[in-house]
N, CA, C and O atoms as a Tripos MOL2 file, in Angstrom:
@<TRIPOS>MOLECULE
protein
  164   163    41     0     0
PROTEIN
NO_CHARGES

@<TRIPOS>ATOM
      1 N          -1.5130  -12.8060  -18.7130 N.3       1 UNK1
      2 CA         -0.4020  -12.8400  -17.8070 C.3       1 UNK1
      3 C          -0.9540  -12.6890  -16.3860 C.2       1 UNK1
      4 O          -1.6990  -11.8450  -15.8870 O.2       1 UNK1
      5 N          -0.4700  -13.5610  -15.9920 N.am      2 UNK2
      6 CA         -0.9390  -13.0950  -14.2460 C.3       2 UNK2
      7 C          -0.1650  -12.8680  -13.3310 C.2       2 UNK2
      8 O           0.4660  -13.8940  -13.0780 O.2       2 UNK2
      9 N           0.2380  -11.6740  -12.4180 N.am      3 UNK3
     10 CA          1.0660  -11.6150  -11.3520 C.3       3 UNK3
     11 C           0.4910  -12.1910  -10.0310 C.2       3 UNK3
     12 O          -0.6910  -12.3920   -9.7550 O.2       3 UNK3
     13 N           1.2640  -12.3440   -9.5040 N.am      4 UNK4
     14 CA          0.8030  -13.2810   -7.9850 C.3       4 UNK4
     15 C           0.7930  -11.5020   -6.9400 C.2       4 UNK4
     16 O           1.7590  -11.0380   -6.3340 O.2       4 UNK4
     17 N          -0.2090  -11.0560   -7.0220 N.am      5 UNK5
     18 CA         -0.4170  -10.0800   -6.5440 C.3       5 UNK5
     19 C          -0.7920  -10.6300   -4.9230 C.2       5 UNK5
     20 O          -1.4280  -11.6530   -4.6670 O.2       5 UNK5
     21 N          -0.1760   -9.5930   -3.8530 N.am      6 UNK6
     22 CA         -1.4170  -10.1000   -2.5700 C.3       6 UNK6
     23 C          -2.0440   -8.8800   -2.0150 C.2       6 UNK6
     24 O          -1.5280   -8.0200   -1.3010 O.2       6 UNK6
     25 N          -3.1420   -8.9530   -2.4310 N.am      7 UNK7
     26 CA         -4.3320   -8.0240   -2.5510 C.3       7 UNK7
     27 C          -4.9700   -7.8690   -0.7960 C.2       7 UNK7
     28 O          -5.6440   -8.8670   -0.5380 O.2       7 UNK7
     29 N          -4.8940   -6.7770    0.5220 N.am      8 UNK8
     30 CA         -5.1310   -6.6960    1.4880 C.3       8 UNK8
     31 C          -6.1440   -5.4320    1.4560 C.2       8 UNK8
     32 O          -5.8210   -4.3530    0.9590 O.2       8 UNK8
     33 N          -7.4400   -5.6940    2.0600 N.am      9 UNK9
     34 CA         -8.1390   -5.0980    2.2370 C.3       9 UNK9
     35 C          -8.0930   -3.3920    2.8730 C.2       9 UNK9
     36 O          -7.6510   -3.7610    3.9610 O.2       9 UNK9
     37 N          -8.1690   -2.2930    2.9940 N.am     10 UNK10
     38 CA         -7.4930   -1.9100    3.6510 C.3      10 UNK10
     39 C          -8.6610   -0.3580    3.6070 C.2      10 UNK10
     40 O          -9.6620   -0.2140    2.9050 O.2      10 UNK10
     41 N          -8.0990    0.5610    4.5610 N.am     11 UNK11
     42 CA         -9.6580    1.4290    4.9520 C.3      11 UNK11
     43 C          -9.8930    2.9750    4.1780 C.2      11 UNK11
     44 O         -10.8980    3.6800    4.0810 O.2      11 UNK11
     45 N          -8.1500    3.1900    3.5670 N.am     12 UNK12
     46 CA         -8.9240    4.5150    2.4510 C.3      12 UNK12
     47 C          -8.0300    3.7620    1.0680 C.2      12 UNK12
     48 O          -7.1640    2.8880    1.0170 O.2      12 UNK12
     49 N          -8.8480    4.7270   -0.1330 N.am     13 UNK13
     50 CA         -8.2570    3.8810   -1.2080 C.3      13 UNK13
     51 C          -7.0700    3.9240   -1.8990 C.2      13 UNK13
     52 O          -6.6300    3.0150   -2.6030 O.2      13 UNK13
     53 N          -6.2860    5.5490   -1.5820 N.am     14 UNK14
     54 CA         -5.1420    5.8040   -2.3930 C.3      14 UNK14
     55 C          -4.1040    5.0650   -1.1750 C.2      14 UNK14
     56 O          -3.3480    4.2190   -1.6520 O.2      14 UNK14
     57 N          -4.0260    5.2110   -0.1950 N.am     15 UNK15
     58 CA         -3.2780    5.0100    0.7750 C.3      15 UNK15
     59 C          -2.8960    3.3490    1.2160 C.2      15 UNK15
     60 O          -1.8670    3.0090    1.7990 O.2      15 UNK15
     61 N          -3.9820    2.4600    0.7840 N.am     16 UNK16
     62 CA         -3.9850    1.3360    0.7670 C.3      16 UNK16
     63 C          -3.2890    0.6480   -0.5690 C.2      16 UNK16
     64 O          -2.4470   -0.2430   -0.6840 O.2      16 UNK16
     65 N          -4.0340    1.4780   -1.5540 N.am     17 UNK17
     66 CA         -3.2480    0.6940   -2.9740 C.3      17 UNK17
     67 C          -1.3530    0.9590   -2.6750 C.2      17 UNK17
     68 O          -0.4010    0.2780   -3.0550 O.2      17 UNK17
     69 N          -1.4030    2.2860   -1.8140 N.am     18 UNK18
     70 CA          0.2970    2.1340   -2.3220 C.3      18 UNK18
     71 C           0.9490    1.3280   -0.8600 C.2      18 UNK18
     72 O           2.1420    1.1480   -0.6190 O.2      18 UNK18
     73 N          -0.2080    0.9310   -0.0190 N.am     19 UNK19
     74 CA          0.4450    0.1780    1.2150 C.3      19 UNK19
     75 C           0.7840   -1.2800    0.1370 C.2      19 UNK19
     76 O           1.7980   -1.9700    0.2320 O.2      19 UNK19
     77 N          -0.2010   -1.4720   -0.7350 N.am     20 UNK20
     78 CA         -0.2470   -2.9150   -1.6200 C.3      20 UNK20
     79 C           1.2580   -2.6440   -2.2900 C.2      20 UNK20
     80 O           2.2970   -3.3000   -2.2110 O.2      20 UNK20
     81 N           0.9800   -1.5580   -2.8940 N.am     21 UNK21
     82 CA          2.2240   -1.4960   -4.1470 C.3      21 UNK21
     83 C           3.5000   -1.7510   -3.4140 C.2      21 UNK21
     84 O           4.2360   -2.6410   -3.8400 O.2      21 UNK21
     85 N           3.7860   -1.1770   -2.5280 N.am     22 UNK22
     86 CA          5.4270   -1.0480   -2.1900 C.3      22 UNK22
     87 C           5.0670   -2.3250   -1.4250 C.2      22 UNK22
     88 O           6.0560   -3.0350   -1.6090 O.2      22 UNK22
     89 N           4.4070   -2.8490   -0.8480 N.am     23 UNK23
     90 CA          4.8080   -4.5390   -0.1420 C.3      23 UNK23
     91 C           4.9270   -5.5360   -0.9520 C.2      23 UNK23
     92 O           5.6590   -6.4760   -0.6420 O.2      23 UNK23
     93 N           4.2070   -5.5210   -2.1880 N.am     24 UNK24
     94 CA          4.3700   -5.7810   -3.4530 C.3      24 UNK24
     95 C           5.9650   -5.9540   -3.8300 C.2      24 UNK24
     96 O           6.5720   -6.9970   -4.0710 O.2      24 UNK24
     97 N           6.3850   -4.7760   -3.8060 N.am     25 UNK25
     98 CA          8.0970   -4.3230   -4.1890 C.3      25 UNK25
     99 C           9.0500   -4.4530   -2.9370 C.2      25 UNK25
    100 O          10.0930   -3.8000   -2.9670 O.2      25 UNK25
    101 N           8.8090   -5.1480   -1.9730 N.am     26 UNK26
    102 CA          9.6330   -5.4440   -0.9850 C.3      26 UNK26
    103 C           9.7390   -4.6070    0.4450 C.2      26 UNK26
    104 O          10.4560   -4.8590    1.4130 O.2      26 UNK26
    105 N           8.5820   -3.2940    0.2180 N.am     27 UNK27
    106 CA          8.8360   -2.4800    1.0390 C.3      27 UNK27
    107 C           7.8960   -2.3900    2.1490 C.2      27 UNK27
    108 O           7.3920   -1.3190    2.4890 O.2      27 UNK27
    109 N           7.6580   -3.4830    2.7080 N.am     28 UNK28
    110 CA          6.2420   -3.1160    4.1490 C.3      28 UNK28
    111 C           6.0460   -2.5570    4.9150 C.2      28 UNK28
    112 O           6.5540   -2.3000    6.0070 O.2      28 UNK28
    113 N           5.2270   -2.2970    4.3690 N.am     29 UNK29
    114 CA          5.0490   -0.4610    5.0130 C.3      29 UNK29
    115 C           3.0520   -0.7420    5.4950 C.2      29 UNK29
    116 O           2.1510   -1.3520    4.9190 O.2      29 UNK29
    117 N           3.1050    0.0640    6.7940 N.am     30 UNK30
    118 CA          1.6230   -0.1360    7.0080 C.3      30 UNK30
    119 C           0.5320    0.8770    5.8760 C.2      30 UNK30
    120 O           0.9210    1.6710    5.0190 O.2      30 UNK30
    121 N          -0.7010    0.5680    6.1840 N.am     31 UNK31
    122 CA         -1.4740    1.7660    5.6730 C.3      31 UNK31
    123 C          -1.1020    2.7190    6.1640 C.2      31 UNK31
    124 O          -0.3590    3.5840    5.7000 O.2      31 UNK31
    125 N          -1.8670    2.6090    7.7200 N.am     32 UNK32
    126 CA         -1.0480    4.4000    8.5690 C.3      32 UNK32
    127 C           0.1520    4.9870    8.0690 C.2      32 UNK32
    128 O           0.1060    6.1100    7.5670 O.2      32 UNK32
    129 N           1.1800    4.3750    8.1490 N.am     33 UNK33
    130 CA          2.2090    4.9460    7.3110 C.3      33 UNK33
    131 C           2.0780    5.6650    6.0010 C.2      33 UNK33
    132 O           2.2960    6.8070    5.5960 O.2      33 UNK33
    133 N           1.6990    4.6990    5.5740 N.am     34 UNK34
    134 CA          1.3050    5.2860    3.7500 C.3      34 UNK34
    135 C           0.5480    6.6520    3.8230 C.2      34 UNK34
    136 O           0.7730    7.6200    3.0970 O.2      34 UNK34
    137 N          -0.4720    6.5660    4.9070 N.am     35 UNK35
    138 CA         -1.5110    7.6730    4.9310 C.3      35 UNK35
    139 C          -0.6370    9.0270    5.4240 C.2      35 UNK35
    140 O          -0.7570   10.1410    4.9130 O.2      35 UNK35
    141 N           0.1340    8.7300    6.3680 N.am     36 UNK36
    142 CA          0.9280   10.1040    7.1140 C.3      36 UNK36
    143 C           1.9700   10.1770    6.0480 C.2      36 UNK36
    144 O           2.0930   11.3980    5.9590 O.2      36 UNK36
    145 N           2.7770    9.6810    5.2070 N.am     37 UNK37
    146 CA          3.7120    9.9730    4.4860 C.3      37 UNK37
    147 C           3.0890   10.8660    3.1680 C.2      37 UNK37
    148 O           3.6050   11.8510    2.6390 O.2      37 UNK37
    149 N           1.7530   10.1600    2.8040 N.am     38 UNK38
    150 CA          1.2450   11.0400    1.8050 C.3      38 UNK38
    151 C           0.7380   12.0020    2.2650 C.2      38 UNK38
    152 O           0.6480   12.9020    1.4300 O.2      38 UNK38
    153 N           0.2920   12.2870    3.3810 N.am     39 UNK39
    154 CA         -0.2890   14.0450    4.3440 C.3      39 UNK39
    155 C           1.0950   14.3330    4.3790 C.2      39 UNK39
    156 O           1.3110   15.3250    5.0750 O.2      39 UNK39
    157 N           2.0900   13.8440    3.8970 N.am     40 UNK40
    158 CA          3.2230   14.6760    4.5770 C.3      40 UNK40
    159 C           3.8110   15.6300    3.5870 C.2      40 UNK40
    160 O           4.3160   16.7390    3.7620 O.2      40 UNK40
    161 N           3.5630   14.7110    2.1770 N.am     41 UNK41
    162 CA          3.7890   15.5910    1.3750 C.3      41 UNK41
    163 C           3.4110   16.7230    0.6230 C.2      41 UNK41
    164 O           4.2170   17.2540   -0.1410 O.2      41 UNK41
@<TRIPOS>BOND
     1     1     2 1
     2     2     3 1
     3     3     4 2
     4     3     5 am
     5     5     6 1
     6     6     7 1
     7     7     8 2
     8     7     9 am
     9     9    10 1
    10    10    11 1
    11    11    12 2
    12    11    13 am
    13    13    14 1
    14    14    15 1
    15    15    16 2
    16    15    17 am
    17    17    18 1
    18    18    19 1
    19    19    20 2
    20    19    21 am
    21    21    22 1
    22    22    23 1
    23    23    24 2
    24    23    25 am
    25    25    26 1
    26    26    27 1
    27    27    28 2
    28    27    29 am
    29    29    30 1
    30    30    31 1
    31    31    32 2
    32    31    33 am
    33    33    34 1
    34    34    35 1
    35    35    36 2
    36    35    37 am
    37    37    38 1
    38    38    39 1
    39    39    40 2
    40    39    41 am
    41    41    42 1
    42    42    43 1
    43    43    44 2
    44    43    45 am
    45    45    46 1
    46    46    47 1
    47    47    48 2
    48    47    49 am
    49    49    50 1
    50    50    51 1
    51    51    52 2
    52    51    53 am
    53    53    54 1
    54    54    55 1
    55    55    56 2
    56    55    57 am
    57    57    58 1
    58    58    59 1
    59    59    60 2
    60    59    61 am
    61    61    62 1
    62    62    63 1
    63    63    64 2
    64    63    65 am
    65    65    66 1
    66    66    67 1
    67    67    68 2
    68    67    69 am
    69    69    70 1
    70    70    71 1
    71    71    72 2
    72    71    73 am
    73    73    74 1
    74    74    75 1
    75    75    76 2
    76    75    77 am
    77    77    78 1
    78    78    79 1
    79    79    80 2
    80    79    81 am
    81    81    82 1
    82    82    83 1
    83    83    84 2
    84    83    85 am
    85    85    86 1
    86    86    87 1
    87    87    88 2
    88    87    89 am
    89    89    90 1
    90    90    91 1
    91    91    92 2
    92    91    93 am
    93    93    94 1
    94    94    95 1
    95    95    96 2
    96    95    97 am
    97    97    98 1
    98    98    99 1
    99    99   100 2
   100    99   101 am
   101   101   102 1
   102   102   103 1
   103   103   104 2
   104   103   105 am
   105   105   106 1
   106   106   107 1
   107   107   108 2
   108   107   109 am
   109   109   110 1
   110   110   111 1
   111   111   112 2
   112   111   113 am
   113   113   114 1
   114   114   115 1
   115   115   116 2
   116   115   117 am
   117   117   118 1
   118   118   119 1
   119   119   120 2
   120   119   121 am
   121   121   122 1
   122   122   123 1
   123   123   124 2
   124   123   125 am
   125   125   126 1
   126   126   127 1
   127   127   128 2
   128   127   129 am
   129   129   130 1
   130   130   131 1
   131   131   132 2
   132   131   133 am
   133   133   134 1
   134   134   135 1
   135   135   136 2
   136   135   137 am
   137   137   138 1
   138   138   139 1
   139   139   140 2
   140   139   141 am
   141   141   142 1
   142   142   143 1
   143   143   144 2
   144   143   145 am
   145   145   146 1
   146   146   147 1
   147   147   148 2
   148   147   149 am
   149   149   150 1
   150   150   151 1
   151   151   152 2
   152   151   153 am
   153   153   154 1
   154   154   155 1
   155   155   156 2
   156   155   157 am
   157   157   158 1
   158   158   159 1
   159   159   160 2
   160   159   161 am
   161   161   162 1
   162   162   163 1
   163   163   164 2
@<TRIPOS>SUBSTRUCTURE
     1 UNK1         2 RESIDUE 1 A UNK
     2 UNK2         6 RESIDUE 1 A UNK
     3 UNK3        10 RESIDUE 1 A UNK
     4 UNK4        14 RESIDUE 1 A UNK
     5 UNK5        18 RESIDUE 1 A UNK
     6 UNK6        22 RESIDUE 1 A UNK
     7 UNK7        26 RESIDUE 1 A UNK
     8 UNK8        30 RESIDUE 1 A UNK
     9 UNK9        34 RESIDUE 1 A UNK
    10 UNK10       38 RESIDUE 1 A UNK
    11 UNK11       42 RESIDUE 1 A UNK
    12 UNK12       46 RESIDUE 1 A UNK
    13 UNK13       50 RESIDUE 1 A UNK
    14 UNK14       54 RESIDUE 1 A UNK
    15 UNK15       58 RESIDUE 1 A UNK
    16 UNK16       62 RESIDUE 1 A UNK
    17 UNK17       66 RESIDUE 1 A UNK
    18 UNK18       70 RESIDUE 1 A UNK
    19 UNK19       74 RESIDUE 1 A UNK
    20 UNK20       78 RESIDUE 1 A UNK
    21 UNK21       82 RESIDUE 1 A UNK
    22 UNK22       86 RESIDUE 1 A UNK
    23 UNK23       90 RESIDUE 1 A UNK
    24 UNK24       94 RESIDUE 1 A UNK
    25 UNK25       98 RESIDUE 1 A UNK
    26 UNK26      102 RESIDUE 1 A UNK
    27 UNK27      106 RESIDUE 1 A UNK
    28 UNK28      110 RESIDUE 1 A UNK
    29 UNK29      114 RESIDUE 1 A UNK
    30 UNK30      118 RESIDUE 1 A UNK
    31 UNK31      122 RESIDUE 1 A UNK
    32 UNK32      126 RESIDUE 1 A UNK
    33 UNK33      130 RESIDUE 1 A UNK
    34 UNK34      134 RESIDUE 1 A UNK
    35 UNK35      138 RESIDUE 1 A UNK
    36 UNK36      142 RESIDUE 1 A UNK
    37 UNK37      146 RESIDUE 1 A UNK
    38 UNK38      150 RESIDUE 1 A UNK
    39 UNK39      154 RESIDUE 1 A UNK
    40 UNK40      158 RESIDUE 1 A UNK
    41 UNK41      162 RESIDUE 1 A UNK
């Protein structure tokens, strides 16, 4: 099975996979974002 994934390079690794995941799911969101939302929690 293959999903049409779009795979973006990006500069730390947890913070990038979920910048992928949720743009993935409609939600674009930067890395930075991803990174301060997860320090946030």
């Amino acid at each position: 099975m293959i999903i049409p994934f779009d795979h973006k390079l990006q500069a730390h690794c947890e913070s990038g996979v979920t910048s992928n995941l949720l743009r993935h799911y409609g939600l674009p969101i930067s890395e930075p974002l991803a990174f301060g939302i997860g320090s946030g929690l």
